[in-house]
TIFIVEX-144129 format. One record per residue (C-alpha): x, y, z. Coordinates in steps of 0.5 Angstrom, whole numbers, padded with zeros to 4 digits, always signed. Layout:
BEGIN
XYZ;...
//
This chain:
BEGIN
+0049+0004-0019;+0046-0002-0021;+0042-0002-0027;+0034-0003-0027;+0032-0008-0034;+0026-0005-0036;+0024-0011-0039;+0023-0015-0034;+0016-0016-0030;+0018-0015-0023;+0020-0009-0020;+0022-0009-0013;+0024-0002-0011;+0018+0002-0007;+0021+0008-0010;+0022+0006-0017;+0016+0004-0018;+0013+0011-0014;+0017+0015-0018;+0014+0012-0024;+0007+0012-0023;+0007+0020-0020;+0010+0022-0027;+0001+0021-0029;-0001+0028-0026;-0008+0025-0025;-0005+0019-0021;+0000+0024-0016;-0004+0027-0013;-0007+0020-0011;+0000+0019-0008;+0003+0020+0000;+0010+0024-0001;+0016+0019+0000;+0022+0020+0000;+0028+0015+0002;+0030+0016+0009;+0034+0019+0013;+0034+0024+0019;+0032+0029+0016;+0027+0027+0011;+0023+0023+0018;+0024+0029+0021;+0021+0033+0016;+0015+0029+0015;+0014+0027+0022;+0013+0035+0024;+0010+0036+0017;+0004+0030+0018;+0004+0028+0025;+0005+0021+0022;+0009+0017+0017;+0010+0010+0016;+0018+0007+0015;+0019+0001+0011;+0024-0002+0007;+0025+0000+0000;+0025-0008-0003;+0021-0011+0003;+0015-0016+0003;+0008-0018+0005;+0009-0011+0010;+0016-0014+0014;+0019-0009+0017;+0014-0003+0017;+0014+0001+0023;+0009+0006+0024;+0012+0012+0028;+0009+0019+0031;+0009+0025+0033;+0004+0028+0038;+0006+0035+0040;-0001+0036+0044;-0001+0031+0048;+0001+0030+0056;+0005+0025+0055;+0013+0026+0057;+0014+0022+0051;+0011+0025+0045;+0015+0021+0040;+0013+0013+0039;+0013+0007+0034;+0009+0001+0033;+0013-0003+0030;+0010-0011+0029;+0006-0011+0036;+0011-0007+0040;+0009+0000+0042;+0015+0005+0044;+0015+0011+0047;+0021+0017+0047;+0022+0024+0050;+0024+0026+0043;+0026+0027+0036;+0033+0025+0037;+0032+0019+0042;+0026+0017+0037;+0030+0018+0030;+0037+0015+0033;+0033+0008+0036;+0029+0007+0029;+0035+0008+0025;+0038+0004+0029;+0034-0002+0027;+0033-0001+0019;+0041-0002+0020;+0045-0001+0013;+0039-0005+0009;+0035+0003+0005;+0029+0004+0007;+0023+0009+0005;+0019+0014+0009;+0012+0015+0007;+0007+0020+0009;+0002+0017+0013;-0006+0017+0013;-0010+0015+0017;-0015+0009+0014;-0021+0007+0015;-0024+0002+0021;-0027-0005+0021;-0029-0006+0027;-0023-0003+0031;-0018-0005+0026;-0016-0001+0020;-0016-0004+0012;-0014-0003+0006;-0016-0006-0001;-0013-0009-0007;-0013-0008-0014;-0011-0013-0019;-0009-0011-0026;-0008-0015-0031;-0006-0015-0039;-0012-0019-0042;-0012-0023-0048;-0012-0016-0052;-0006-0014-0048;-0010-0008-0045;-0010-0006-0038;-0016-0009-0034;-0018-0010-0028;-0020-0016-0025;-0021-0016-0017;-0022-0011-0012;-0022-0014-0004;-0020-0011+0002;-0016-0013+0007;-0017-0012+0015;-0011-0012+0019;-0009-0016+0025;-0011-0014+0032;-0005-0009+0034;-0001-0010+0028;+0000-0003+0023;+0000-0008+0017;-0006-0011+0012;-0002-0016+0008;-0005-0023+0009;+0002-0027+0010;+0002-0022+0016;-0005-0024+0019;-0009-0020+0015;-0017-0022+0013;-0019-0022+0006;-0025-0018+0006;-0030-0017+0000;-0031-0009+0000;-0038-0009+0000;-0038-0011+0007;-0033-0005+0009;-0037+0000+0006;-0044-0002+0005;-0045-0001+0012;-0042+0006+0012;-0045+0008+0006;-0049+0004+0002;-0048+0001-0003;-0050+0005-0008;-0043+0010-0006;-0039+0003-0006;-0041+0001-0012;-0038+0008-0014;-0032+0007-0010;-0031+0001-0013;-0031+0005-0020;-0025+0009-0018;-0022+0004-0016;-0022+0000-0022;-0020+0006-0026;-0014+0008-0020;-0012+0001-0022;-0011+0001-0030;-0008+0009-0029;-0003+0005-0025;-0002+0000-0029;+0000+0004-0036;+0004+0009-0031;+0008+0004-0029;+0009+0000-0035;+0011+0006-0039;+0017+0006-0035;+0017-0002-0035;+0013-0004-0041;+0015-0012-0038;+0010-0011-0034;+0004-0015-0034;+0001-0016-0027;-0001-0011-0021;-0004-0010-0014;-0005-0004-0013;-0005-0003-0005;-0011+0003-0004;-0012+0006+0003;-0018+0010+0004;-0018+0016+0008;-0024+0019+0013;-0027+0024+0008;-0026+0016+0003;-0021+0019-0001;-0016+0013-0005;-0009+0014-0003;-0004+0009-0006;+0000+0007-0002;+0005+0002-0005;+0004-0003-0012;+0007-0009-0012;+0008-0013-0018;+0008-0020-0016;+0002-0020-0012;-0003-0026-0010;-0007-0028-0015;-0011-0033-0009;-0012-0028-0005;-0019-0028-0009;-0020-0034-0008;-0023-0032+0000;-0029-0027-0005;-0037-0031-0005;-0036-0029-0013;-0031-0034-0017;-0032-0031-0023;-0027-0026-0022;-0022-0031-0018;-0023-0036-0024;-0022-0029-0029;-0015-0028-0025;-0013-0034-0025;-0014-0035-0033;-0011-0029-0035;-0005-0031-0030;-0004-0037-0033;-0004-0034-0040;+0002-0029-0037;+0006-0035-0036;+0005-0033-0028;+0002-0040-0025;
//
């Protein structure tokens, strides 16, 4: 098995850095259940959520994400689906279903990861990154909060993938007000730095994160995965440019720009 530098700065693997972080009790119970996948693991956390998402264990900018579901209620024939890129396809079942999706990760791992069913901007669902930076002090601080609203008819956020930068105020304030989102923001802040010391407990190279937070229909944040070389211009669409110019100085004296 090939051997993981814990010194280092970048992790690739999703599950690596999942394992990591679900080691904080406070923080796992913020986590979906991921499991590497296989037949069996999709088949049990299929019929166990009702929807997963399929993605590549070291994939980036949401390439390769497919959003598969099961709904035994319907009138439909086919019960069993995936969305994946813009592409919805249908099966009569569990087997038809799990033998097309294997056959498109191929031999390349990939995870499965229970699904949540985010928040909607305008018909289009979000989510909201985090950044978290060692300051000049080397203590965790987050620096940045902005959603990022997915492209019409894609199951992904991420920016390279289409996805509009968003300041949170304008997702959430409108729902529900503004003095519940600046609490929201609060959580957020402290999900990111918790996130963070997690990781770099089994990592302590590391000094820069985003932490990708949905938020469910009730508005609880789930993490739903953590990158360790995330955008630092993304935040560069906020009015506010302190925090853009905040971000940009620290990476800078992180040697990341």
């Amino acid at each position: 098995m090939r051997r993981v530098s814990k010194s280092r700065k970048y992790v690739a693997s999703k599950l690596s850095k999942t394992n990591a972080i679900v080691k904080d009790e406070r923080l796992r119970i913020h986590v979906p259940e991921t499991r590497p996948l296989s037949s069996s693991s999709l088949r049990e956390l299929l019929h166990k959520y009702g929807m997963v998402y399929v993605k590549p264990v070291s994939g980036m900018h949401g390439n390769g994400v497919v959003r598969v579901e099961h709904l035994p209620d319907s009138s439909s024939r086919q019960p069993y689906c995936y969305h994946y890129k813009r592409e919805l396809r249908t099966f009569r079942s569990y087997q038809e279903m799990s033998d097309s999706l294997l056959k498109l990760a191929g031999r390349r791992p990939y995870l499965v990861q229970r699904g949540i069913r985010l928040l909607k901007h305008n018909g289009r669902m979000f989510d909201i990154r985090v950044m978290v930076q060692r300051n000049p002090s080397g203590h965790w601080e987050t620096t940045g909060i902005i959603g990022r609203v997915a492209e019409v008819g894609k199951v992904v956020t991420n920016y390279h993938n289409g996805g509009a930068p968003t300041p949170l105020n304008a997702l959430l304030s409108p729902k529900i007000g503004e003095a519940r989102t600046a609490a929201i923001a609060q959580s957020l802040a402290s999900i990111g730095r918790r996130a963070a010391a997690a990781l770099s407990r089994t990592y302590p190279g590391i000094d820069t994160i985003g932490v990708d937070v949905g938020l469910d229909q009730r508005y609880r944040p789930w993490i739903i995965e953590v990158n360790t070389s995330p955008d630092h211009y993304l935040f560069k669409h906020l009015k506010d440019r302190r925090s853009f110019r905040r971000i940009l100085r620290y990476a800078r004296a992180l040697g990341r720009i």
